[in-house]
C-alpha positions as CSV (number, residue, x, y, z in Angstrom):
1,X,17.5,7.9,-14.9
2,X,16.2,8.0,-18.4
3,X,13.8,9.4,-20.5
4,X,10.2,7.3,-19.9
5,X,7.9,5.9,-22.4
6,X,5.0,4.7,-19.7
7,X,1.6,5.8,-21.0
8,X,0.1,6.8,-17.7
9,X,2.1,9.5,-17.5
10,X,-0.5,12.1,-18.0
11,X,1.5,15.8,-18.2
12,X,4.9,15.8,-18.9
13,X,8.0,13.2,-19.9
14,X,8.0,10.2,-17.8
15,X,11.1,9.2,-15.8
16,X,12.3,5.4,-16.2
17,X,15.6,4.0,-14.3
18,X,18.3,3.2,-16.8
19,X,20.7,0.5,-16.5
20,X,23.4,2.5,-16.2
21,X,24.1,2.8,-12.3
22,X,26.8,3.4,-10.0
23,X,28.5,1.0,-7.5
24,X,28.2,1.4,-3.9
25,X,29.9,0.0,-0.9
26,X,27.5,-2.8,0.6
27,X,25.5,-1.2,3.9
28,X,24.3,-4.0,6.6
29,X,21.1,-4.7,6.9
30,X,20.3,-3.5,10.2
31,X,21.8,0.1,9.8
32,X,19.8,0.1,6.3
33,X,16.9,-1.2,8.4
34,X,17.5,1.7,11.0
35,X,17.5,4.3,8.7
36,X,14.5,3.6,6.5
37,X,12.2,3.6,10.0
38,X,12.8,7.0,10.8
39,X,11.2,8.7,7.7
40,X,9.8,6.3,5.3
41,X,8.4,9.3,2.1
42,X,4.5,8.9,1.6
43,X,3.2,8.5,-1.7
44,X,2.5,12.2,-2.2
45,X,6.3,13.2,-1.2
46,X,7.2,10.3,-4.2
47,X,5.5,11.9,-6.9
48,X,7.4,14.5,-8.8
49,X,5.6,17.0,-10.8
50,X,6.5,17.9,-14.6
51,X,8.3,20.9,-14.0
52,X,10.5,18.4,-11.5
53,X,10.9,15.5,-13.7
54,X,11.4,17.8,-16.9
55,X,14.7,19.2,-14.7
56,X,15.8,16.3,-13.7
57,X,15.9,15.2,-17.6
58,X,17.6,18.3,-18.5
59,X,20.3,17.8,-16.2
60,X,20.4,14.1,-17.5
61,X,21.3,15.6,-21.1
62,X,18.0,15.5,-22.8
63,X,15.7,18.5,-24.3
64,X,12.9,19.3,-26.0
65,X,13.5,17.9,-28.7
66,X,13.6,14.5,-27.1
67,X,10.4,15.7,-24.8
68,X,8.7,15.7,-28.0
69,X,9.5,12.5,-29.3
70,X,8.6,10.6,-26.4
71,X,5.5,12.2,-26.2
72,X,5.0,11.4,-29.7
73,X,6.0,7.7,-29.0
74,X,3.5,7.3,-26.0
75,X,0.4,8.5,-28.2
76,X,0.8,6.0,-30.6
77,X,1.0,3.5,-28.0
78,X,-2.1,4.4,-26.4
79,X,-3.8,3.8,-29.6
């Protein structure tokens, strides 16, 4: 994950993916299948609060400073 720059991001940093990932072994598709049916997340358990997403960031190496200039970024835009 990265540091966001979506304008409907109300409170908080926005969280993008990055490009950077991570290689995984391929799963079939019927065990993936048979997984995902036993506890699809809602909508509600997918959205992550500011105090979530600015700890996720953190971890990710970025600080206030950053924060800031997104923030900064994403006002302009709206204008």
């Amino acid at each position: 994950v990265t540091l966001g720059d979506h304008p409907c991001c109300s409170y908080g940093p926005p969280i993008t993916l990055d490009w950077d990932y991570h290689q995984h072994d391929p799963v079939c598709i019927n065990e993936f299948e048979f997984h995902q049916s036993k506890g699809r997340r809602t909508r509600r358990e997918m959205m992550m609060n500011y105090y979530k997403r600015k700890n996720i960031l953190s971890l990710a190496g970025f600080d206030e400073k950053d924060f800031k200039a997104s923030k900064r970024g994403i006002t302009r835009s709206k204008f």
